[in-house]
DRENPA-3360 file (N, C-alpha, C; in nm, 2 decimals, always signed):
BEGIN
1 = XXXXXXXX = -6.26/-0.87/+1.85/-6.25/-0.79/+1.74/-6.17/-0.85/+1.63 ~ -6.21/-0.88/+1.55/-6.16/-0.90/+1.41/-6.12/-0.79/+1.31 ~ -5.94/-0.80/+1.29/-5.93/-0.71/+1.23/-5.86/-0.76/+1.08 ~ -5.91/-0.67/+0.98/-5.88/-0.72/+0.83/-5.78/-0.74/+0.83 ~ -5.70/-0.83/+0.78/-5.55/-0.87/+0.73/-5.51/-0.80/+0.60 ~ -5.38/-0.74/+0.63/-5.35/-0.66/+0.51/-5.31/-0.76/+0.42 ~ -5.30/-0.68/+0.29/-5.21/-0.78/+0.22/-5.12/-0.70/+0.15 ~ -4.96/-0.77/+0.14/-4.87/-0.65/+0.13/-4.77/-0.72/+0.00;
9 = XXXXXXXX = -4.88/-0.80/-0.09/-4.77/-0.94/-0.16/-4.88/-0.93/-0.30 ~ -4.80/-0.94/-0.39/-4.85/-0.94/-0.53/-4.94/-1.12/-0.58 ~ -4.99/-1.09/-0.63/-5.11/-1.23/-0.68/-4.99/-1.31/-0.75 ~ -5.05/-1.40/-0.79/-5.00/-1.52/-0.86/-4.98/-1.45/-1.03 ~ -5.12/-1.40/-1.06/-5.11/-1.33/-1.21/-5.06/-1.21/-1.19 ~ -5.00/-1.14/-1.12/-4.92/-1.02/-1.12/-4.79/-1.07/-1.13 ~ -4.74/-1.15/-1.07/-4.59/-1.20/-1.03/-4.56/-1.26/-1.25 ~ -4.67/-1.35/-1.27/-4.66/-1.42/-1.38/-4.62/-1.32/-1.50;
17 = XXXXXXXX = -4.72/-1.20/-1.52/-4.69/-1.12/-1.57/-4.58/-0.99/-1.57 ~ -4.54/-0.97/-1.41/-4.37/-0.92/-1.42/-4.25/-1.03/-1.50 ~ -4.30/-1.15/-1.46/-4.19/-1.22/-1.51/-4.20/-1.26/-1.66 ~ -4.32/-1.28/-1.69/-4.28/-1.24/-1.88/-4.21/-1.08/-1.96 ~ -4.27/-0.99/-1.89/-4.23/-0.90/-1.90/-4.08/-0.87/-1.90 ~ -4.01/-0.94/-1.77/-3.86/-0.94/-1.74/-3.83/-1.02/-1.88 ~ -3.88/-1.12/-1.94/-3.81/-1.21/-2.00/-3.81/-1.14/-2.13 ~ -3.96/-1.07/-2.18/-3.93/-1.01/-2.31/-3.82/-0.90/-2.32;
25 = XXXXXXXX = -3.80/-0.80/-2.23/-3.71/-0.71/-2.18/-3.56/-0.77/-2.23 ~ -3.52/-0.92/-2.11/-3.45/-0.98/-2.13/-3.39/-1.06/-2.27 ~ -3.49/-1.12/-2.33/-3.43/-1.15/-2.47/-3.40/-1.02/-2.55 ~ -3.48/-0.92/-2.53/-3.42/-0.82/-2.62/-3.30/-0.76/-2.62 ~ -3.29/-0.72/-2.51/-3.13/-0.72/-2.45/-3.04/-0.79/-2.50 ~ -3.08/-0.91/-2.49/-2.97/-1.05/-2.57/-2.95/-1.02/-2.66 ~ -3.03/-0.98/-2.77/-3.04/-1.00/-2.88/-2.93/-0.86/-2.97 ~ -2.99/-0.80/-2.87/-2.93/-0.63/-2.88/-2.75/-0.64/-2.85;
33 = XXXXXXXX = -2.73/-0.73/-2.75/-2.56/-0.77/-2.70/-2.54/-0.85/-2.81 ~ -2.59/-0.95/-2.87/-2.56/-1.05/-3.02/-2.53/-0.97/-3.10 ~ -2.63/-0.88/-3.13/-2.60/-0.79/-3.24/-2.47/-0.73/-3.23 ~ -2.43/-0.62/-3.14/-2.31/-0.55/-3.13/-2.20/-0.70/-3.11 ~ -2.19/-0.79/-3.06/-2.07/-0.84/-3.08/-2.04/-0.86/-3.22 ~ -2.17/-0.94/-3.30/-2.13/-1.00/-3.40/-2.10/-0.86/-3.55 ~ -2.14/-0.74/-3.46/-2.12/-0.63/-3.55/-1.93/-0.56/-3.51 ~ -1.94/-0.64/-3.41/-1.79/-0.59/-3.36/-1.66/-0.67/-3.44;
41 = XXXXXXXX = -1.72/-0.76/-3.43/-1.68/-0.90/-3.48/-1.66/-0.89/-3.65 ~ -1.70/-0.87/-3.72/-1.71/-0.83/-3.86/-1.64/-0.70/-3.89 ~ -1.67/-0.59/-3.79/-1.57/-0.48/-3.84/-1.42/-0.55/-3.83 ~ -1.42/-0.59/-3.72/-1.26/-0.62/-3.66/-1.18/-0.69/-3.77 ~ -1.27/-0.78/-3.84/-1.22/-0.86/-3.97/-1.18/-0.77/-4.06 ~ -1.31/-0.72/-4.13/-1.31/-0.61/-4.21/-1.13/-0.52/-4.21 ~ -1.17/-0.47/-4.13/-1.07/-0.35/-4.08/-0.89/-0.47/-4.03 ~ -0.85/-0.56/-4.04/-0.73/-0.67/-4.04/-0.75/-0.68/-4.18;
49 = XXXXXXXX = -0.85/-0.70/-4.28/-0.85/-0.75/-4.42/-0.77/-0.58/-4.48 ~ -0.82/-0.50/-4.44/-0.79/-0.34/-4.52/-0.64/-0.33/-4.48 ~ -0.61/-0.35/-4.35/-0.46/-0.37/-4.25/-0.39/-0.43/-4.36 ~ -0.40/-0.52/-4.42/-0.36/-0.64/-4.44/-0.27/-0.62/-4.60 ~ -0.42/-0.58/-4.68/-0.37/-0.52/-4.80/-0.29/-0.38/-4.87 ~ -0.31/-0.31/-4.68/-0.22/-0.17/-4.72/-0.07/-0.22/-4.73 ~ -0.07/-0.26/-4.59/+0.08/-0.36/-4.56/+0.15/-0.43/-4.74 ~ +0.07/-0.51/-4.76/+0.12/-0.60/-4.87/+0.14/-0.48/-4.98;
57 = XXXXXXXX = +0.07/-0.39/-5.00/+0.07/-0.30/-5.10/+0.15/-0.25/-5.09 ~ +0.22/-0.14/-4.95/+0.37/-0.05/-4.89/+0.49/-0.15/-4.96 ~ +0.45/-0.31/-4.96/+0.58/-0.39/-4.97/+0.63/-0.41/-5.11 ~ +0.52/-0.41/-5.14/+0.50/-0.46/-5.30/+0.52/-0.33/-5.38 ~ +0.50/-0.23/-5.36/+0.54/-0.11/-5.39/+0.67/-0.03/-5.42 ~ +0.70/-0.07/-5.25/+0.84/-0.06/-5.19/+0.96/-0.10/-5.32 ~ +0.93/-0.25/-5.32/+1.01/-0.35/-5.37/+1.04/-0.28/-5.53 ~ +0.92/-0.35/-5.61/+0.88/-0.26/-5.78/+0.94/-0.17/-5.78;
65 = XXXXXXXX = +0.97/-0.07/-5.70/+1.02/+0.10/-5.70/+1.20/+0.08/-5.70 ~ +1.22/-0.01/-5.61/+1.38/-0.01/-5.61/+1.43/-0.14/-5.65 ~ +1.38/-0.16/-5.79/+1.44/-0.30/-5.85/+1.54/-0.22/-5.97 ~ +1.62/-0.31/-5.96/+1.73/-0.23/-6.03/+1.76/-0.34/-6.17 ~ +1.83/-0.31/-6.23/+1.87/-0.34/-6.40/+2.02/-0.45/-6.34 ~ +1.99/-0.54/-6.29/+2.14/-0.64/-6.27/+2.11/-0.76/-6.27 ~ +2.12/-0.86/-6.38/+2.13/-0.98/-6.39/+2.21/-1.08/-6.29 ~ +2.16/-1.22/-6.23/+2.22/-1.26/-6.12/+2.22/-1.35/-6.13;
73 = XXXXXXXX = +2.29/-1.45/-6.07/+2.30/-1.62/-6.12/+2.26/-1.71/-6.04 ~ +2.18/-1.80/-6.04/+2.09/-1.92/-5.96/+2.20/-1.96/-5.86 ~ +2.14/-2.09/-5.81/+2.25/-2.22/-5.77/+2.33/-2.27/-5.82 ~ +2.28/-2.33/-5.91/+2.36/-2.36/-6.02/+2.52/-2.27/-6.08 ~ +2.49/-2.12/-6.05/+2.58/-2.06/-6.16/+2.53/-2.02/-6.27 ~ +2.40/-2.09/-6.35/+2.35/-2.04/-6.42/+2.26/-1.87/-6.45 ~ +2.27/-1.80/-6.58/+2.29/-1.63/-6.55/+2.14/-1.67/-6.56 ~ +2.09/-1.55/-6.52/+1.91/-1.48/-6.48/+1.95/-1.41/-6.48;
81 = XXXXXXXX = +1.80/-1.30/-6.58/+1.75/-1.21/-6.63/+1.75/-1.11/-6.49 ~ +1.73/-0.98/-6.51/+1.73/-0.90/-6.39/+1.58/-0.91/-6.33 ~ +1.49/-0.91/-6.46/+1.37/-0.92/-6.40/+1.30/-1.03/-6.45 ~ +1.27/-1.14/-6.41/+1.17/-1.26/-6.48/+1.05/-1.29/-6.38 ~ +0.96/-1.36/-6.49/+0.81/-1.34/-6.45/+0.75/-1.52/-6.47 ~ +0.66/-1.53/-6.43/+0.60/-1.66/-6.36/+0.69/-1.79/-6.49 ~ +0.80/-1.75/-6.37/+0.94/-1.91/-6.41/+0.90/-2.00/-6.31 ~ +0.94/-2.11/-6.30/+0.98/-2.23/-6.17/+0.87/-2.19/-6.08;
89 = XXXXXXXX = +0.78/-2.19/-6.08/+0.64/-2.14/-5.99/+0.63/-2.02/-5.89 ~ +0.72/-1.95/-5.91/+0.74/-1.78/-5.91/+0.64/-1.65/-5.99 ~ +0.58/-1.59/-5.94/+0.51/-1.51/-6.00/+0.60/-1.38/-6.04 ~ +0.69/-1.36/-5.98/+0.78/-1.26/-6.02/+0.94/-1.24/-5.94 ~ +1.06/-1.25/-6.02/+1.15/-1.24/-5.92/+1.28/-1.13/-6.01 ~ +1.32/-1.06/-5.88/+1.42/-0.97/-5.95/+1.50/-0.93/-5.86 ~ +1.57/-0.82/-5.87/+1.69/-0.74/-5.78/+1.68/-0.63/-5.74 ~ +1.69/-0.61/-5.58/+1.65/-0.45/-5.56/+1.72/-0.38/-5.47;
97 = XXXXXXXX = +1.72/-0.28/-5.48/+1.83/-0.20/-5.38/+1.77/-0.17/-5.27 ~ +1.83/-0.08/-5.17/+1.75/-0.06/-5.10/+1.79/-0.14/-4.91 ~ +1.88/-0.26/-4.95/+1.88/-0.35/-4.85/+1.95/-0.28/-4.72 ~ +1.90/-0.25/-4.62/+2.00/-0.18/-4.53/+2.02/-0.31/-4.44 ~ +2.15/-0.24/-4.41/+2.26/-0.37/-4.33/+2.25/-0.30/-4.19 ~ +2.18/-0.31/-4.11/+2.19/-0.21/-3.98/+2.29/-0.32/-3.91 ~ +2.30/-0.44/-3.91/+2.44/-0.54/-3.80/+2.55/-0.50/-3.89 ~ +2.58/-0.50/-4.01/+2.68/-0.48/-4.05/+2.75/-0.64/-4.08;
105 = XXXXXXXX = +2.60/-0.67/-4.14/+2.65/-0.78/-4.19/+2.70/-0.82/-4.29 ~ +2.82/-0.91/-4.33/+2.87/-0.93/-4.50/+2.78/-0.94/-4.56 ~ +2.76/-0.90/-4.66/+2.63/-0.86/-4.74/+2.65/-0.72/-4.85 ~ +2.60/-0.76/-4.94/+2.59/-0.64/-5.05/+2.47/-0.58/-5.02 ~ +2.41/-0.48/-5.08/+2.32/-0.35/-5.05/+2.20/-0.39/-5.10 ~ +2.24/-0.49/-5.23/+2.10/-0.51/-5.30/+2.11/-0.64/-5.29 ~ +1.95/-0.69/-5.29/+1.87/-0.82/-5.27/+1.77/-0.84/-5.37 ~ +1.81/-1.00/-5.38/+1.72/-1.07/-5.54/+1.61/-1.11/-5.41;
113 = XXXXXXXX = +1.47/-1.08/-5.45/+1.36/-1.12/-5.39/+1.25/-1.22/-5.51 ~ +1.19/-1.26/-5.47/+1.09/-1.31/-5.55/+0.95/-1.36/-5.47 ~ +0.84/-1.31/-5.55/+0.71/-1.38/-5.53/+0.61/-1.47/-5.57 ~ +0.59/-1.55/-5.49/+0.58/-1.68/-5.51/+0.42/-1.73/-5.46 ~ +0.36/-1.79/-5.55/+0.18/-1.84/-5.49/+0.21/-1.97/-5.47 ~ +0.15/-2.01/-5.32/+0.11/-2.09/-5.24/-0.05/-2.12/-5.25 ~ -0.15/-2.25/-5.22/-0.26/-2.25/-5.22/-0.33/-2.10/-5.15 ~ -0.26/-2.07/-5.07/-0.34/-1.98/-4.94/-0.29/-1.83/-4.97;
121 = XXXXXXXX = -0.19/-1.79/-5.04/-0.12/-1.67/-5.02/-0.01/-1.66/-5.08 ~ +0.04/-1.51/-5.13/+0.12/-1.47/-5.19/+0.20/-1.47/-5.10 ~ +0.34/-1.51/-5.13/+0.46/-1.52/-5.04/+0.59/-1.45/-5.07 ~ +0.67/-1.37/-5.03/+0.76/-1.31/-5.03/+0.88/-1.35/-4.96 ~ +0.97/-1.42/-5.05/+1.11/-1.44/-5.00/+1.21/-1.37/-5.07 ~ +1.36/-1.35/-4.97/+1.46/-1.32/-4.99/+1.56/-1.38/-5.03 ~ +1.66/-1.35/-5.09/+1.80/-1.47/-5.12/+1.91/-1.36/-5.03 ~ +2.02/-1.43/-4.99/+2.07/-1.36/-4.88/+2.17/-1.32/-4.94;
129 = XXXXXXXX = +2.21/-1.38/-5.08/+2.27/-1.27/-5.21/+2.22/-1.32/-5.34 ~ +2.27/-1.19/-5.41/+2.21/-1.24/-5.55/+2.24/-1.30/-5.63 ~ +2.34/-1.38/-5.59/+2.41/-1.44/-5.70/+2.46/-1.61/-5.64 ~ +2.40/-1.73/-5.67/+2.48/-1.84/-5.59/+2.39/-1.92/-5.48 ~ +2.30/-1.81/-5.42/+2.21/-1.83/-5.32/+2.10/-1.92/-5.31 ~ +1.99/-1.97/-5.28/+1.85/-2.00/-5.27/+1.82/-1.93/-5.15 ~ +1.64/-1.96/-5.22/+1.55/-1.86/-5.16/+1.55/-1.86/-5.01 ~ +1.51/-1.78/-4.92/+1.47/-1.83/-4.75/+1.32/-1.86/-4.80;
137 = XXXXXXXX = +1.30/-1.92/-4.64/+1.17/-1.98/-4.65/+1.08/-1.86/-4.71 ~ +1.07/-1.76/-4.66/+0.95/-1.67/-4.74/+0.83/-1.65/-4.56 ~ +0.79/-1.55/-4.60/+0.61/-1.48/-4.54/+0.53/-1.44/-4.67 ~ +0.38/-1.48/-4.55/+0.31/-1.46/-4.64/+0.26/-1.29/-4.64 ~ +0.25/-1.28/-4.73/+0.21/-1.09/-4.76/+0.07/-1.07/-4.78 ~ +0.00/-1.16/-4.86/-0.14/-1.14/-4.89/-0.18/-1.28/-4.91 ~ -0.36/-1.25/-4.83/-0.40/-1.35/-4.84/-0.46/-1.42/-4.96 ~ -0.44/-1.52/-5.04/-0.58/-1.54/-5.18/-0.64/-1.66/-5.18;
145 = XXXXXXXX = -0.76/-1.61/-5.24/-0.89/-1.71/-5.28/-0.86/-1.77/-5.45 ~ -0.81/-1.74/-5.49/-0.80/-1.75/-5.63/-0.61/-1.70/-5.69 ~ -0.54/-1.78/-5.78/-0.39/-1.71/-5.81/-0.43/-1.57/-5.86 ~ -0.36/-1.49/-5.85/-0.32/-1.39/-5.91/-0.25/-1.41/-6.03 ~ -0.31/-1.23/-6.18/-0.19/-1.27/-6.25/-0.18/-1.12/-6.29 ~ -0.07/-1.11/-6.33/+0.03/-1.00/-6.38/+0.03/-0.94/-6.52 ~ +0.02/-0.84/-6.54/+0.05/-0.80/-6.69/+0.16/-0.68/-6.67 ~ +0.25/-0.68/-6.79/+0.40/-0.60/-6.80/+0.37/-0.49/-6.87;
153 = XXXXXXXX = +0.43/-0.36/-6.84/+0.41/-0.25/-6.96/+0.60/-0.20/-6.97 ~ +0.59/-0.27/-7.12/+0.68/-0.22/-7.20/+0.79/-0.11/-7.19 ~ +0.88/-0.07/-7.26/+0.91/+0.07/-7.26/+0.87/+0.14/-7.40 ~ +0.79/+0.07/-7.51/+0.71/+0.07/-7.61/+0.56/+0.15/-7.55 ~ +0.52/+0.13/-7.40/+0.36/+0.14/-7.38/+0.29/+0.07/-7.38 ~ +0.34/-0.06/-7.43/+0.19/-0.20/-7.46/+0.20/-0.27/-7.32 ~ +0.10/-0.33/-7.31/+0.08/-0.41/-7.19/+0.10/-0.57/-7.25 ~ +0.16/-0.64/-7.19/+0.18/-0.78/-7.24/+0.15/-0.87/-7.11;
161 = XXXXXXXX = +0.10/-0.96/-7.15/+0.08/-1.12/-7.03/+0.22/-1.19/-6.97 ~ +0.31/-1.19/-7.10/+0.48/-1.23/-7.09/+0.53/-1.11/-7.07 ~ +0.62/-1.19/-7.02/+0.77/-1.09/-7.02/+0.93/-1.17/-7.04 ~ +0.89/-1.13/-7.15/+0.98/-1.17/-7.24/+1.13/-1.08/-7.32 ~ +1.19/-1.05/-7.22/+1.29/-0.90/-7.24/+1.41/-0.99/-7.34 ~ +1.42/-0.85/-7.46/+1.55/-0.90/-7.56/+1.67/-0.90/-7.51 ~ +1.65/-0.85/-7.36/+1.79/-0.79/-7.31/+1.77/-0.82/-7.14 ~ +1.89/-0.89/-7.10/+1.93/-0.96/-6.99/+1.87/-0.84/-6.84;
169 = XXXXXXXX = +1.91/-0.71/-6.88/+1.89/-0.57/-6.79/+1.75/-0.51/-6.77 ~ +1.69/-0.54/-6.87/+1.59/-0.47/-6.93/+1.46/-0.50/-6.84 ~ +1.40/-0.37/-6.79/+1.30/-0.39/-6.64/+1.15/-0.34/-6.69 ~ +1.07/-0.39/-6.69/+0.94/-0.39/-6.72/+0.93/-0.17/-6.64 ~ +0.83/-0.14/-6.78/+0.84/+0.00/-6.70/+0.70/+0.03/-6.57 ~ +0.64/-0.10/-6.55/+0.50/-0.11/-6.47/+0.47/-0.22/-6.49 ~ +0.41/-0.27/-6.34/+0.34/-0.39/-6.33/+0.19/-0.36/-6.26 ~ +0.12/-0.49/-6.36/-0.02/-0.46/-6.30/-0.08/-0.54/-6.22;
177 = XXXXXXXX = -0.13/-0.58/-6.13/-0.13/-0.74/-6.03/-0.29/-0.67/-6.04 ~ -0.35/-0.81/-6.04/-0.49/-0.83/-6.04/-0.51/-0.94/-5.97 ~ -0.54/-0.90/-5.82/-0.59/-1.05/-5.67/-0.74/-1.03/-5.71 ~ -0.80/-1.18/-5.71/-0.94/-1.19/-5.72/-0.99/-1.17/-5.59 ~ -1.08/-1.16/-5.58/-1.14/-1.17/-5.43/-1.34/-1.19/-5.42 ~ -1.36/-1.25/-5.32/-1.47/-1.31/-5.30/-1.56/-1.19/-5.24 ~ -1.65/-1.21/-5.36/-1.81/-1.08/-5.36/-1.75/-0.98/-5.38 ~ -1.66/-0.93/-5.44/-1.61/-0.83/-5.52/-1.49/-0.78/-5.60;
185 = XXXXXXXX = -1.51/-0.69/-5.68/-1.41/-0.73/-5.79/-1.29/-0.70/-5.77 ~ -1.18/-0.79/-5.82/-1.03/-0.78/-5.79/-0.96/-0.69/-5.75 ~ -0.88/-0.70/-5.67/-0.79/-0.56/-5.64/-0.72/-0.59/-5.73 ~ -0.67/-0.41/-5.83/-0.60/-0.40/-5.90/-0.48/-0.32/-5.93 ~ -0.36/-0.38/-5.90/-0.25/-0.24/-5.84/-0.17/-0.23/-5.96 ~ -0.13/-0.14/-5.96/-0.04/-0.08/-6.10/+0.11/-0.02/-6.03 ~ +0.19/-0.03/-6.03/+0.30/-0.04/-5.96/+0.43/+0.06/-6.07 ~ +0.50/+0.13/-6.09/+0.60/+0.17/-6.14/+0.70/+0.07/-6.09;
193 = XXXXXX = +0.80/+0.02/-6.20/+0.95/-0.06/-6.16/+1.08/+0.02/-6.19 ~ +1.14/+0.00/-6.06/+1.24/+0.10/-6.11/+1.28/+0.21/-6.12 ~ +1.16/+0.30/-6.05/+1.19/+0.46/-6.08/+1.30/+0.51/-6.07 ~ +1.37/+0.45/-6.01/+1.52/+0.54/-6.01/+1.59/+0.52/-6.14 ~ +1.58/+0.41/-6.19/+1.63/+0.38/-6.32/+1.62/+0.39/-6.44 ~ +1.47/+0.40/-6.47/+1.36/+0.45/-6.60/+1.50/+0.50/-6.68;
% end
C-alpha cells in the first residue's frame, strides 16, 4: 500500500515571497528608526542652540544691569572711561558691581569685564581688579557666524553707532547687540545699563 506523502514545508515561491515581504517591512522600519534618530538629533541641537542663547542672554543682562559709573586704569596706569566701546578689539568693556567674594578673597566688590569677538564667538573676560590688571583668559558665551555690532542710547534718547561720552562716568542708558545668524534674522537684545544708577 502506498501511502500519500504529506507535505508540511512551504514552496520555493512562497518562501521567496515571505522573504521580500520581511525585507520591505524591514527597510521601512529602517527608515522609520533614521528618521526618529536624525529627528532626535536636530531637536537636541536645536534645543543646546536656545540653552545657549538664554545662558548668554542671563549674563549679558546680568552684567549691563550692574555696571556702574567708575573710571579705571589699564596696565599701563593709564585712566579709562567707565564705559568704552569697540577699543583695542573689544566690543564693549566696563565696571560692574555685583562681584561676590564667597573665599573671602582680597578683592574689591566690583569687576571691570569686557567683551571681546573671536573668529568663533563672543568672549567674556574678567580683570581680577579694575585698576592695574589685564584681562583673564576669557569663555566663550555665544556662538557667531558673522561679528556682532552694538548701538548706544544716550541719556538725550538717540541711538548712536559710537560711544563717545563727554564725561569719564557717563554710562550709555541701553545697549542694543544685533548677532547675525544663519537662515534667520539676527537676534536682537536691547539691554538697560546701569539701572541702579540711571
Amino acid at each position: 500500500m502506498n501511502r500519500p506523502v504529506a507535505r508540511n514545508g512551504f514552496t520555493l515561491v512562497e518562501m521567496l515571497v515571505a522573504l521580500a515581504l520581511f525585507a520591505i517591512i524591514a527597510v521601512g522600519a529602517l527608515g522609520l528608526l533614521r528618521f526618529s534618530v536624525d529627528a532626535e538629533l536636530a531637536s537636541r541641537d536645536k534645543t543646546e542652540s536656545i540653552a545657549s542663547a538664554r545662558r548668554f542672554l542671563s549674563i549679558w543682562t546680568a552684567d549691563l544691569a550692574q555696571a556702574v559709573p567708575r573710571p579705571s586704569r589699564d596696565q599701563s596706569g593709564a585712566p579709562r572711561p567707565s564705559f568704552e566701546a569697540n577699543t583695542d578689539g573689544v566690543l564693549i568693556r566696563f565696571t560692574r558691581s555685583g562681584w561676590d567674594n564667597v573665599d573671602g578673597a582680597a578683592r574689591p566688590g566690583l569687576q571691570k569685564i569686557e567683551y571681546r569677538i573671536t573668529a568663533k564667538a563672543l568672549v567674556r573676560a574678567g580683570y581680577p581688579f579694575p585698576d592695574g590688571a589685564a584681562a583673564e583668559a576669557g569663555a566663550d558665551v555665544l556662538s557667531l557666524t558673522a561679528p556682532p555690532t552694538v548701538r548706544f542710547r544716550s541719556k538725550d534718547g538717540n541711538w548712536r553707532d559710537r560711544w563717545d561720552p563727554q564725561l569719564s562716568t557717563e554710562l550709555p542708558v541701553a545697549i542694543e547687540l544685533l548677532v547675525p545668524q544663519d537662515g534667520v534674522p539676527p537676534l536682537r537684545v536691547v539691554s538697560l545699563v546701569g539701572v541702579n544708577y540711571q
